[in-house]
C-alpha atoms as one frame of an Amber mdcrd trajectory, in Angstrom:
protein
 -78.866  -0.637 -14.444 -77.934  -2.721 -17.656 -74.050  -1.991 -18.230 -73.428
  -2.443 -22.539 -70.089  -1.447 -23.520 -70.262  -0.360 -26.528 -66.892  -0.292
 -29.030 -67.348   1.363 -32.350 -65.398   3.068 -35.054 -65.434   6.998 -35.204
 -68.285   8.414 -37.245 -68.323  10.460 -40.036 -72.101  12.188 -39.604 -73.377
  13.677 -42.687 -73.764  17.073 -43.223 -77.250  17.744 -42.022 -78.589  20.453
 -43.184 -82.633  21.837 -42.958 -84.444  20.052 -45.591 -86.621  17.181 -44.763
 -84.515  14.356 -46.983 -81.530  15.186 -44.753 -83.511  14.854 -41.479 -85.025
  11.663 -42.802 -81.207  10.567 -43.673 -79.851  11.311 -39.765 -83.245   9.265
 -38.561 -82.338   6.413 -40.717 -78.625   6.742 -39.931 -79.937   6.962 -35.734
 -82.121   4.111 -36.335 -79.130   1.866 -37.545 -76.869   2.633 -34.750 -79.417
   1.983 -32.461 -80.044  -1.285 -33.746 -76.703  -2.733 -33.777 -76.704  -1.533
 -29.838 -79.273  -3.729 -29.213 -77.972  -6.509 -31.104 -75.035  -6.405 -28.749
 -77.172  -6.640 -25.572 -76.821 -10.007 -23.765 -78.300  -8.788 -20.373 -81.526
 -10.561 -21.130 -79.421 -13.545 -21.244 -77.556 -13.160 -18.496 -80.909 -11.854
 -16.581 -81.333 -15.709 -15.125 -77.953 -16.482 -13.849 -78.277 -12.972 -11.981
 -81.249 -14.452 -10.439 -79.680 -17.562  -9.148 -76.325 -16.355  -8.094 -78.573
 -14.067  -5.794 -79.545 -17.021  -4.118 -76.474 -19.179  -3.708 -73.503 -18.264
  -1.176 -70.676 -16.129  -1.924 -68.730 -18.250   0.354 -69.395 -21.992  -1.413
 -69.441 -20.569  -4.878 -65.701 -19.491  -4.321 -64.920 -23.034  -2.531 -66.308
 -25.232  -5.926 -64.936 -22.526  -8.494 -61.423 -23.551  -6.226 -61.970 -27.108
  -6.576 -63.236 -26.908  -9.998 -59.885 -25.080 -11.784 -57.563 -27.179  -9.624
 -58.876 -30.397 -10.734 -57.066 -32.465 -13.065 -59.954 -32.967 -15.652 -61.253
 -29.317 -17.169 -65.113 -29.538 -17.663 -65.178 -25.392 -18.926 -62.659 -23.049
 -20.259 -61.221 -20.906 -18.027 -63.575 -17.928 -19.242 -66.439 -19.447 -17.819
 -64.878 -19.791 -13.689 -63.873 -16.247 -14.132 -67.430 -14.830 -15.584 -69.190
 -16.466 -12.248 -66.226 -15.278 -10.041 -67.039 -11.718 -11.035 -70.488 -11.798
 -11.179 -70.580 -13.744  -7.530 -68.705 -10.961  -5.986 -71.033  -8.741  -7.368
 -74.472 -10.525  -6.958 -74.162 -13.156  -4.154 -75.057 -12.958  -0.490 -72.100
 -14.089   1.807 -74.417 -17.453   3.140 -77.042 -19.434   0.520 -80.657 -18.739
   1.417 -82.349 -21.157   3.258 -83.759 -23.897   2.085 -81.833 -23.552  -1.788
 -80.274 -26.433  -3.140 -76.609 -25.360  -3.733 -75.497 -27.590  -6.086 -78.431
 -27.864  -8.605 -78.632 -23.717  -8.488 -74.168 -23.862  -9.400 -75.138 -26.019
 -12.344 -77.629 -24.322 -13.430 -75.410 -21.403 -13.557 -72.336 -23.122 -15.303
 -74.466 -24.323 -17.728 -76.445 -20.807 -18.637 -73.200 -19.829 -18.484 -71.412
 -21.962 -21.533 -74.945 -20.854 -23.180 -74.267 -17.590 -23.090 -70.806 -17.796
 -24.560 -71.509 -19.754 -26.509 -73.908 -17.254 -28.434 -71.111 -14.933 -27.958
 -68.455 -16.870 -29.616 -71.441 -17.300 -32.749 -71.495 -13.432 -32.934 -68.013
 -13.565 -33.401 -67.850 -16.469 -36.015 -70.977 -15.668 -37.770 -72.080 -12.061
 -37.760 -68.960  -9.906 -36.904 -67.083 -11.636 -39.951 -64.328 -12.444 -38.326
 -63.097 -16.344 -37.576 -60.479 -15.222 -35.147 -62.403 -13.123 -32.842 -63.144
 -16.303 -30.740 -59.430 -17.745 -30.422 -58.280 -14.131 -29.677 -61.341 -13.983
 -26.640 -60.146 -17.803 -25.197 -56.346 -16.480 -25.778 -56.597 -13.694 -23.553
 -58.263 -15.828 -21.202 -56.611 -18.596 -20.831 -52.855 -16.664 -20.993 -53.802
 -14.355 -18.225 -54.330 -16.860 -15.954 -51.213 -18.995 -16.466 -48.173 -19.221
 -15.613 -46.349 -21.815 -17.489 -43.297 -22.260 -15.175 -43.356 -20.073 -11.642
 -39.498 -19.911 -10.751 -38.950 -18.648 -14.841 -41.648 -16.068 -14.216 -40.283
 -15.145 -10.899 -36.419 -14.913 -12.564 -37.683 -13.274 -15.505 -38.486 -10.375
 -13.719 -36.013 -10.406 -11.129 -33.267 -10.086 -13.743 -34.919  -7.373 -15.737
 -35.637  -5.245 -12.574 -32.240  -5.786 -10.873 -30.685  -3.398 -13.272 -29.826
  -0.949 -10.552 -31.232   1.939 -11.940 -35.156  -0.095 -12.405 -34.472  -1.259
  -8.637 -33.973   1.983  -7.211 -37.218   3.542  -8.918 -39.097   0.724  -7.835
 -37.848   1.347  -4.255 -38.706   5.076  -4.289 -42.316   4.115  -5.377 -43.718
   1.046  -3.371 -41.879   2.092  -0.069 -39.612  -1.270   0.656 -36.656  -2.850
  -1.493 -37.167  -4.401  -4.629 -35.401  -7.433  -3.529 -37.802  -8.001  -0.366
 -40.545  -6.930  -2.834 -39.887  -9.661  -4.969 -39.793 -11.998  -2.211 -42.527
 -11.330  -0.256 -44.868 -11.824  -3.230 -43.759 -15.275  -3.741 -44.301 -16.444
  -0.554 -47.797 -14.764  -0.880 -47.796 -16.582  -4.137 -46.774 -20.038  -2.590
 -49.395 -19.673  -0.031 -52.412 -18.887  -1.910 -51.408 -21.615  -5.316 -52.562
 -24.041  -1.868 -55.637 -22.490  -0.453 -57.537 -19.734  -1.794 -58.232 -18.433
   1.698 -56.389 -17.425   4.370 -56.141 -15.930   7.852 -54.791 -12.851   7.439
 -52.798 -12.838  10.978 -51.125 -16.395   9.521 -48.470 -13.677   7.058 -47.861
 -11.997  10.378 -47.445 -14.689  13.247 -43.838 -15.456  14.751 -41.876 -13.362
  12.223 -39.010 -11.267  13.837 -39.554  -7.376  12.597 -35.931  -8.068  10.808
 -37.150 -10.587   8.761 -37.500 -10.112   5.031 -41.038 -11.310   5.634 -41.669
  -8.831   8.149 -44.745  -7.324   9.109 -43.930  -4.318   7.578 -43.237  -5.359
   4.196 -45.960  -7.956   3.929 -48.080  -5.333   4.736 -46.463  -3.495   2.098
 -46.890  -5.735  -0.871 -50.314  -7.307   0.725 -51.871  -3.275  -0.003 -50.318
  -3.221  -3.049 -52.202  -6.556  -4.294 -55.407  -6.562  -2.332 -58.614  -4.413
  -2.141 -61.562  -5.049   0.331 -64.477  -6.837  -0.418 -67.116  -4.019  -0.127
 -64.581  -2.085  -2.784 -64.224  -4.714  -5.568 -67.646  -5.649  -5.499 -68.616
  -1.862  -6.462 -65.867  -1.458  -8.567 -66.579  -4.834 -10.669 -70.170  -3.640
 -11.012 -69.152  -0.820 -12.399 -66.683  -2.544 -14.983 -68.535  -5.268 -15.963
 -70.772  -5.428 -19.533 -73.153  -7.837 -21.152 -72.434  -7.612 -24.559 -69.512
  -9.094 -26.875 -66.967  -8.649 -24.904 -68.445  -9.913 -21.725 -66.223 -12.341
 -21.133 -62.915 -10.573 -21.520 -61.702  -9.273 -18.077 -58.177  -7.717 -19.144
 -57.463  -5.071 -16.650 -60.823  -5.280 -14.318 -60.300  -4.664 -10.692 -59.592
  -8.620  -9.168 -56.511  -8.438 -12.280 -55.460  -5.192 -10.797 -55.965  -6.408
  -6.972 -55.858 -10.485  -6.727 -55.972 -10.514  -2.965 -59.517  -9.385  -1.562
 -60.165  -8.989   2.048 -62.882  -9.518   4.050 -63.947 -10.636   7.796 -59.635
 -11.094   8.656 -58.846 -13.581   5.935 -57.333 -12.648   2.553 -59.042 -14.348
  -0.480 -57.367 -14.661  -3.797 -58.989 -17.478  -6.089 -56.362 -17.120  -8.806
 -53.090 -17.072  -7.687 -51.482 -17.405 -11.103 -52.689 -13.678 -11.342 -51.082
 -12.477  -8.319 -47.682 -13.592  -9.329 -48.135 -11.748 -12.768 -49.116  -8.788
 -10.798 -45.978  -8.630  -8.659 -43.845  -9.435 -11.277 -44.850  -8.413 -14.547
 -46.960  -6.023 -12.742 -44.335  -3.904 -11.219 -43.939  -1.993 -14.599 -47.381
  -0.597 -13.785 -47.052  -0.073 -10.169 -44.100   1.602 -10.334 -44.857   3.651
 -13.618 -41.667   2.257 -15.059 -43.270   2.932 -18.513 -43.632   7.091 -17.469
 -41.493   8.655 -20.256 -40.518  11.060 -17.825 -38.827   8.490 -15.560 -36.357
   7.237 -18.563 -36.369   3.858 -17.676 -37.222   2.421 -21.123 -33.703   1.624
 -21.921 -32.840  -0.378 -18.734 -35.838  -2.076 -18.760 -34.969  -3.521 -22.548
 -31.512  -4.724 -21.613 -32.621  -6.339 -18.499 -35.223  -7.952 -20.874 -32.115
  -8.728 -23.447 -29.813 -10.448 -20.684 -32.620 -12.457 -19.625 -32.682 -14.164
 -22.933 -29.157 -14.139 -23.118 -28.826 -16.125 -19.712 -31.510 -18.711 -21.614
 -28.933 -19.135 -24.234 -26.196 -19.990 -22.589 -27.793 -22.283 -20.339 -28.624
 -24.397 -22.847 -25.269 -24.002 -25.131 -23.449 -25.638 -22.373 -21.156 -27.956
 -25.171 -20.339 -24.787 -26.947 -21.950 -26.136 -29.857 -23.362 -23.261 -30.899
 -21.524 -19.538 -31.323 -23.720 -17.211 -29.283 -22.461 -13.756 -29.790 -23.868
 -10.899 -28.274 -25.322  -7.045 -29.940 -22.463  -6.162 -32.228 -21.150  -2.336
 -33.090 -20.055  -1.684 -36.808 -19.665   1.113 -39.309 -17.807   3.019 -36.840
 -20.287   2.444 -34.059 -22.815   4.130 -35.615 -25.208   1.353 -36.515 -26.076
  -2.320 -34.452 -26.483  -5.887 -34.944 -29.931  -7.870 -33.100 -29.212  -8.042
 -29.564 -27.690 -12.124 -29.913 -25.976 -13.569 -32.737 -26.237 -17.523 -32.826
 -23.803 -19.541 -35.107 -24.355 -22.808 -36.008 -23.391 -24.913 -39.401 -25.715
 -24.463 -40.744 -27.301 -21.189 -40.213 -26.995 -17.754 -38.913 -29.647 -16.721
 -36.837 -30.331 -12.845 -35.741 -32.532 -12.632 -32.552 -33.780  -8.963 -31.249
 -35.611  -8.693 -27.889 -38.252  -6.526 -27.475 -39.824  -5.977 -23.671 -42.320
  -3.680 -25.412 -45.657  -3.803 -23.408 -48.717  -4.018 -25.245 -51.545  -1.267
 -24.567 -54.683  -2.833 -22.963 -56.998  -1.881 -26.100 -55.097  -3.729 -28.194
 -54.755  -7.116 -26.716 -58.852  -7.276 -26.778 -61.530  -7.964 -29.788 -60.571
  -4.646 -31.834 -60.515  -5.459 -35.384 -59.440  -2.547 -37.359 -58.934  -0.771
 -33.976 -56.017   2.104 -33.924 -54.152   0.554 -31.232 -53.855  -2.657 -33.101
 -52.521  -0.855 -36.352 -49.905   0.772 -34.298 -49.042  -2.578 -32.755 -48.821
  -4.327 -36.683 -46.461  -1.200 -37.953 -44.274  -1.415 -34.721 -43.732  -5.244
 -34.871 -43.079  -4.792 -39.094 -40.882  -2.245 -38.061 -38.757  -3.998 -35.521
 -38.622  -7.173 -38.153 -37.216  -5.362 -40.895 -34.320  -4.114 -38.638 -33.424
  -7.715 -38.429 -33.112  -8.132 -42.228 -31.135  -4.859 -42.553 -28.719  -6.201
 -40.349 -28.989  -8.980 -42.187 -28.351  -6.944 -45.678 -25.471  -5.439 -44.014
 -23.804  -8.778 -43.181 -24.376 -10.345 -46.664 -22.762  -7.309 -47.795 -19.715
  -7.787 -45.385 -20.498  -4.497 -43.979 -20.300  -6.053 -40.358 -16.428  -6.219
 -39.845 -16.438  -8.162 -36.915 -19.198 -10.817 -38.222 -17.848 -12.309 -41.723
 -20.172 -13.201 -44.377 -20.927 -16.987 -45.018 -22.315 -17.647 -47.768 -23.491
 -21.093 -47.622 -25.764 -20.557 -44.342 -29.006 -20.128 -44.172 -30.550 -16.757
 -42.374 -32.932 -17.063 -39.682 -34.261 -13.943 -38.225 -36.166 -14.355 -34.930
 -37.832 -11.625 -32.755 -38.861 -12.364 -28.616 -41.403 -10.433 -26.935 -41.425
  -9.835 -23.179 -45.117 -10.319 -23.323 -47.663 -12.633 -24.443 -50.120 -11.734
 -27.262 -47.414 -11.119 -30.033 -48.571 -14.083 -31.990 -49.003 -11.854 -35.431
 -46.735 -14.561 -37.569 -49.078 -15.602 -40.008 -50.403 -12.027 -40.657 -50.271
 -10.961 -43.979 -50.383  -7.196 -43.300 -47.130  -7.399 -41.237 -45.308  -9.330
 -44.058 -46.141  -6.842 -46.553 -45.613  -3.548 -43.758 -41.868  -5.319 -43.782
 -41.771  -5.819 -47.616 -42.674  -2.303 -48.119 -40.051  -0.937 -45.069 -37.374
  -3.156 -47.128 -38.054  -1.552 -50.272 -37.599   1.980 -49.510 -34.487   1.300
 -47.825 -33.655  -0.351 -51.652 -33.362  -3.471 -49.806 -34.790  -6.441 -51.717
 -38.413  -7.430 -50.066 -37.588 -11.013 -51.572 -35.819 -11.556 -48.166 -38.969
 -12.299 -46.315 -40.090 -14.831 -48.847 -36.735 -16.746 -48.771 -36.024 -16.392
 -45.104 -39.414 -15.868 -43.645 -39.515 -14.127 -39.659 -40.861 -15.785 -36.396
 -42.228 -14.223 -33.747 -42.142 -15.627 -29.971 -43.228 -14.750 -26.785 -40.487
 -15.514 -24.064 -42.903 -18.175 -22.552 -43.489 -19.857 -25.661 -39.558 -19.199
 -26.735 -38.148 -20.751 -23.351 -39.135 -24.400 -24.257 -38.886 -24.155 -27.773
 -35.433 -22.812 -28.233 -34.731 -26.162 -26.189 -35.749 -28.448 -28.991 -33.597
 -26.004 -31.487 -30.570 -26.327 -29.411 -31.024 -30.139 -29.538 -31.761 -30.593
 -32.939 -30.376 -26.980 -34.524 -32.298 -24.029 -35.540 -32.572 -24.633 -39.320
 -33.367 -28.491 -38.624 -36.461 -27.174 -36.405 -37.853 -24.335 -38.513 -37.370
 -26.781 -41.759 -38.915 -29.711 -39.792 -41.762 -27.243 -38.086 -42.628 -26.145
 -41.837 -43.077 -29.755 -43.082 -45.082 -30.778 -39.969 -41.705 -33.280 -39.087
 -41.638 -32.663 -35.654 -44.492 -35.111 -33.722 -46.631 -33.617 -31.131 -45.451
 -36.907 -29.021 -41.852 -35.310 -29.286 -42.551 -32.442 -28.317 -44.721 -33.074
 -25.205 -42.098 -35.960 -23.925 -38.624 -33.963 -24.760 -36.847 -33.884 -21.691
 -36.871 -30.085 -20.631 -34.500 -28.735 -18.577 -35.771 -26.322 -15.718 -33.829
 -23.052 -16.115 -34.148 -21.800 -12.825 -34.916 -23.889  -9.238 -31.456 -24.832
  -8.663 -30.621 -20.602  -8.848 -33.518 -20.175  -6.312 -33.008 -22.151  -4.040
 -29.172 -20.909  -3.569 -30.512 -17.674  -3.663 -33.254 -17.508  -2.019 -34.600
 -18.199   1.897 -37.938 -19.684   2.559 -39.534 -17.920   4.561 -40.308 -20.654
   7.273 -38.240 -23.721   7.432 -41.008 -25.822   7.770 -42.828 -24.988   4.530
């Protein structure tokens, strides 16, 4: 059976009453709907690559998808290796039939393949009326599947979750420590970023039942991440749709359980995923975002003293006057959680380790979810300026007005996706917040907001501690800042040094 999903607004039907006009109305009005379900029906096209994939090995397709997205040149975006992963598990036979030419059938595949999105990306361009619809499908793609740095994701989420009270929850839920948790699923992690495949008795060989990396907890964490193969293939054929959004996978089964088994070896293709599933993945597995848990609150500072240990790390001159959240008018109100001084400028930061629902990362123009998500950033933006109004106004006793710097308000998400910056419904959201708290809206023009995700913020920030904050935003603005600067400016890396003091591999040898 053909699976369409099918997104559309809420209907208002008309008020259908007896008389023959009305009935022709509801026909016509049935007749409509009915066409644009068609129109989003892509099985036909997909109908061939079915075919194929039913005659090609399960086993071979996964070894060229492996050598394909580890190669150095990219011949297809990473949509394209994840639509014939999921449709392999679902369609192919574990050997190729006899007789089949493996190569020209893979081809053939990958190139109906790019066809097929390709006609997808036109419905996006050309008939849904919307330009962005594409760049927001390849977005979602390509960010799930990449980590930028692994020891930053791996300390981003061991700081946020060793707040005592998050560590203890997690414990309580998954059944081992967070610490050996955390652990475990980077050595799982190191393993698999070198072979997709592996013998499942290698985790469990010559490991005393003391270790960290016992049995026990590898076991542990492996059930957490993994699903057999006879389960994800039914489960994926029951997720998967041919129509517009067939190539968006956010929250399918191999995102929820990297590691498959099957026949004594543990599989897991993309191992970039499993790391974001054991650490940015913990605040699903262990229902840290359950109201009824109260774990909200620790979860934002943890976020908050992550950036915080960012800042200093790179202030190490004391150039820059990094100050952190700041109580005034008798306690009762709050600055942005850091406070950076320079001579310029005065920039406000607030970090926000809000999680964004599922329905609103994917194509949902107009959607509910992504309303919510515009009026919640606006919201948490205009704070910023308020705080901002209240220091111009030498309200903040502790934080003196200075007149002749310039105002930078910045705002860090925990997660990718936030990029809203150039969207004009935010900016006037804030403008309209601002003016009912009779605080002029002018703000935003003069000293206009910018939005980061920590990922994109870690390397950034680097450049603005080099050259200052108001040098980069005013050189960003004018296009002053080459691309050949940017990709050859000499990062630092945050984190390795802390891991390997902290941290034992688990064999000496590796």
């Amino acid at each position: 059976m053909r699976h369409i999903g099918i997104r559309m607004k809420r209907l208002d039907w008309p008020n259908v009453s007896q008389s023959a006009s009305s009935q022709l109305y509801l026909i016509v009005y049935l007749c409509l709907i009915l066409l644009l379900i068609m129109k989003k029906d892509y099985f036909n096209y997909f109908k061939p690559i079915r075919n194929r994939l039913r005659k090609i090995g399960l086993i071979r397709v996964l070894d060229e998808l492996f050598q394909l997205m580890n190669s150095r040149k990219q011949h297809f975006v990473p949509e394209i290796y994840e639509f014939i992963y999921v449709n392999s598990l679902i369609y192919c036979p574990i050997e190729s039939d006899k007789g089949v030419d493996f190569y020209k059938e893979l081809n053939k595949i990958l190139n109906a393949t790019v066809e097929l999105n390709n006609k997808i990306d036109a419905l996006y361009i050309e008939e849904a009326n919307d330009p962005f619809g594409f760049i927001r499908k390849m977005f979602l793609n390509q960010e799930k599947s990449k980590v930028n740095h692994f020891i930053n994701q791996f300390f981003r989420y061991y700081t946020i979750f060793s707040d005592p009270k998050l560590s203890k929850h997690i414990e309580d839920k998954i059944g081992i420590s967070y610490y050996n948790f955390m652990l475990c699923s980077f050595w799982l992690f190191s393993k698999f970023i070198k072979s997709y495949h592996i013998s499942e008795s290698y985790f469990y060989s010559s490991v005393s039942s003391a270790s960290i990396f016992s049995k026990e907890n590898l076991s542990t964490v492996i059930n957490i991440v993994s699903t057999s193969y006879s389960e994800i293939k039914e489960v994926l054929k029951s997720e998967i749709v041919y129509d517009e959004n067939t190539f968006l996978f956010h929250g399918s089964q191999h995102i929820i359980t990297p590691i498959i088994r099957y026949n004594g070896h543990l599989i897991c293709l993309y191992a970039d995923i499993l790391l974001k599933q054991t650490t940015a993945g913990i605040y699903y597995t262990a229902e840290i975002y359950d109201k009824k848990n109260n774990l909200n609150n620790p979860f934002g500072k943890g976020f908050e003293k992550y950036v915080g240990l960012i800042l200093n790390k790179l202030n190490t001159d004391s150039k820059f006057r990094i100050t952190p959240e700041l109580k005034y008018n008798k306690g009762t109100n709050r600055t942005s959680d850091w406070i950076i001084n320079e001579d310029s400028s005065i920039i406000f930061l607030e970090c926000k380790a809000k999680r964004q629902v599922l329905k609103s990362k994917l194509y949902s123009s107009g959607q509910e979810e992504e309303k919510q998500l515009q009026e919640y950033v606006a919201e948490e933006i205009s704070k910023i300026y308020k705080v901002y109004n209240d220091y111009s106004t030498n309200i903040i006793q502790d934080l003196p007005y200075t007149p002749s710097k310039s105002f930078i308000p910045l705002i860090v998400f925990l997660e990718d996706g936030f990029y809203l910056e150039t969207n004009d419904e935010i900016t006037d959201r804030i403008k309209g917040i601002l003016n009912s708290k009779g605080i002029s809206p002018n703000l935003v023009n003069e000293y206009p907001f910018h939005i980061f995700s920590i990922s994109d913020f870690e390397y950034k920030v680097q450049i603005m501690f080099e050259i200052g904050f108001y040098n980069y935003f005013t050189k960003t603005k004018s296009n002053n800042i080459s691309q050949d600067y940017i990709e050859h400016f000499k990062y630092i890396d945050y984190f390795s040094d802390d891991f390997k003091n902290q941290f034992i591999n688990p064999n000496s040898n590796d």
